[in-house]
C-alpha positions in Angstrom: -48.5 31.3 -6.4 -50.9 28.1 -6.4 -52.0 26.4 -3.4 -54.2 23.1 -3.6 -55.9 21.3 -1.5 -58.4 21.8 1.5 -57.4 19.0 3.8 -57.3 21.2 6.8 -60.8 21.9 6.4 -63.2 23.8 4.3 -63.0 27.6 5.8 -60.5 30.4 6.2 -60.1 33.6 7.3 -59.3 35.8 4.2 -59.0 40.2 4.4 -61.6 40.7 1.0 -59.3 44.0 0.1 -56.4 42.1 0.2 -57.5 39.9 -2.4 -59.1 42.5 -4.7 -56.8 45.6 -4.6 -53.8 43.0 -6.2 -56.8 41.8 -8.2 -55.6 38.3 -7.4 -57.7 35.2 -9.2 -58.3 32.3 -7.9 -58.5 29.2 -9.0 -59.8 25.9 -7.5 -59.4 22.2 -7.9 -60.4 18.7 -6.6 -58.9 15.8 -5.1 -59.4 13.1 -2.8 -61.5 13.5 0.8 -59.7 14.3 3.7 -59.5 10.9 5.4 -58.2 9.9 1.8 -55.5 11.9 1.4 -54.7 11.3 5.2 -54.5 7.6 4.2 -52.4 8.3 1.2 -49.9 10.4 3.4 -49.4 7.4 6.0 -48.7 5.2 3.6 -45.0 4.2 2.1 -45.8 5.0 -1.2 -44.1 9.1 -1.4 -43.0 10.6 -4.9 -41.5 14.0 -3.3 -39.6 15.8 -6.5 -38.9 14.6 -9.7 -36.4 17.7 -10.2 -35.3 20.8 -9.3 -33.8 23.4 -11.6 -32.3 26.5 -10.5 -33.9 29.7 -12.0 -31.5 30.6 -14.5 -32.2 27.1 -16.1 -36.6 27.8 -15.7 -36.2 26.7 -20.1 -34.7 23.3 -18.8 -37.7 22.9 -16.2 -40.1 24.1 -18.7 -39.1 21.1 -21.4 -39.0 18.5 -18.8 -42.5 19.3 -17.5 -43.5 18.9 -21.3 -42.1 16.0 -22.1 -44.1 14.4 -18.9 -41.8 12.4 -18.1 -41.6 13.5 -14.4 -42.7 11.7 -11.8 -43.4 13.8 -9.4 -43.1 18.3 -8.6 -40.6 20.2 -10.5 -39.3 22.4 -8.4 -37.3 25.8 -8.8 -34.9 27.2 -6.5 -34.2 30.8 -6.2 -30.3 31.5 -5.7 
């Protein structure tokens, strides 16, 4: 599971055992500020999904995100 992004602010509320007992990592990245991204979001230009592949097909999904040639996610959809 990946989440990105900390455009709702800078804190949570996370249970420590929770993350250690699955020994979960985490990893971070960076984007644009808040008021950015906000800006971003109002404006017309959207990408949404480039493709979505069911799971049976995750090689297909694979060799398309590869190529990069996608212009946008690549989504996979659990039957």
């Amino acid at each position: 599971m990946v989440n990105f992004g900390a455009s709702s602010g800078d804190s949570i509320d996370l249970s420590l055992p929770s993350l250690f007992y699955p020994q979960f990592n985490i990893l971070g990245t960076s984007m644009e500020s808040k008021e950015e991204f906000e800006q971003y979001n109002a404006s017309q230009h959207k990408t949404g999904a480039d493709s979505v592949y069911p799971l049976i097909e995750i090689e297909h999904a694979l060799e398309r995100m590869k190529s990069g040639n996608q212009f946008g996610n690549i989504g996979l959809e659990m039957e």
